[in-house]
C-alpha positions in Angstrom: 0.0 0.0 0.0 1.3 3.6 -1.1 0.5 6.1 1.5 0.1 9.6 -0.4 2.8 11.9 -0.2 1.6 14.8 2.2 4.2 17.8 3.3 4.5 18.6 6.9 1.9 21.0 8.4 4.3 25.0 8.7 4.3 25.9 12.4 3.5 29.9 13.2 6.9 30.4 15.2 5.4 33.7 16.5 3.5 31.2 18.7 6.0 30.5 21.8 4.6 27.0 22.4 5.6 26.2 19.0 9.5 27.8 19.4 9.9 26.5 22.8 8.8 22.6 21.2 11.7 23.5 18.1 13.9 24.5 20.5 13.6 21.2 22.6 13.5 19.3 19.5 17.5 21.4 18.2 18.9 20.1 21.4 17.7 16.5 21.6 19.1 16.1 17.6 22.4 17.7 19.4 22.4 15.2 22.1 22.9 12.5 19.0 25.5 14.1 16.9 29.0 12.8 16.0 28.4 9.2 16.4 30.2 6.6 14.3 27.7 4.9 11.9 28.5 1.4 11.0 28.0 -0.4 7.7 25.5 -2.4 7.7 26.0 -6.3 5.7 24.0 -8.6 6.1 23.0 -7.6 9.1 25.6 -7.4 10.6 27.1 -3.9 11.9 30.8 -3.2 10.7 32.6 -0.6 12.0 35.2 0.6 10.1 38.9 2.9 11.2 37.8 4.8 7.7 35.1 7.0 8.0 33.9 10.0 5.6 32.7 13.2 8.0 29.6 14.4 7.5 29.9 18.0 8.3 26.9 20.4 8.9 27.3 23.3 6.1 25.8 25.9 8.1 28.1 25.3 11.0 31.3 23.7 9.8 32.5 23.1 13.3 29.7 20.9 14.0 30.1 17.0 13.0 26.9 15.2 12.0 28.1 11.9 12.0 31.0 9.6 11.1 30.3 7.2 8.7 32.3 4.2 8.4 33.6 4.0 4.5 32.9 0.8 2.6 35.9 -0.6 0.8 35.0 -2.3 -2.8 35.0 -5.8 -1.2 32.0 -4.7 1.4 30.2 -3.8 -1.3 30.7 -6.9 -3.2 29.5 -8.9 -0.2 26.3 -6.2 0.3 25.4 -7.2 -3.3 26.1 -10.6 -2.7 23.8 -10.8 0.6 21.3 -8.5 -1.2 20.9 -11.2 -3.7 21.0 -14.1 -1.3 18.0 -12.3 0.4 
């Protein structure tokens, strides 16, 4: 079943319940950042000493995340689990 695409409802930020909720909601996504992301094969989580930085543009001090870089044999075996799935 295809749920129909719908954009999420605009919040009037001159409202103080709706900037003290954005507010809340900046520093809990804060709380999560920099974390190392794994690869994940087959299920499995791999973590790898590689990673590419994912770097927030507007802030360039502020890491997203770390994610680990796949080397061309991980993604030879993520095809090959993919097509023994």
């Amino acid at each position: 079943m295809v749920v129909e695409f719908k954009n999420e409802p605009g919040y009037d930020f001159s409202v103080q319940e709706n900037v003290d909720m954005f507010k809340k909601a900046l520093k809990d996504v804060e709380k999560e950042l920099g974390q190392d992301i794994p690869l994940v094969i087959n299920g499995e989580k791999i973590f790898k000493d590689d990673k590419i930085k994912s770097i927030n543009p507007a802030d360039t001090s502020q890491v997203i995340a770390n994610a680990s870089k796949a080397t061309k044999q991980d993604v030879e075996d993520a095809f090959k689990a993919a097509n023994e799935a």
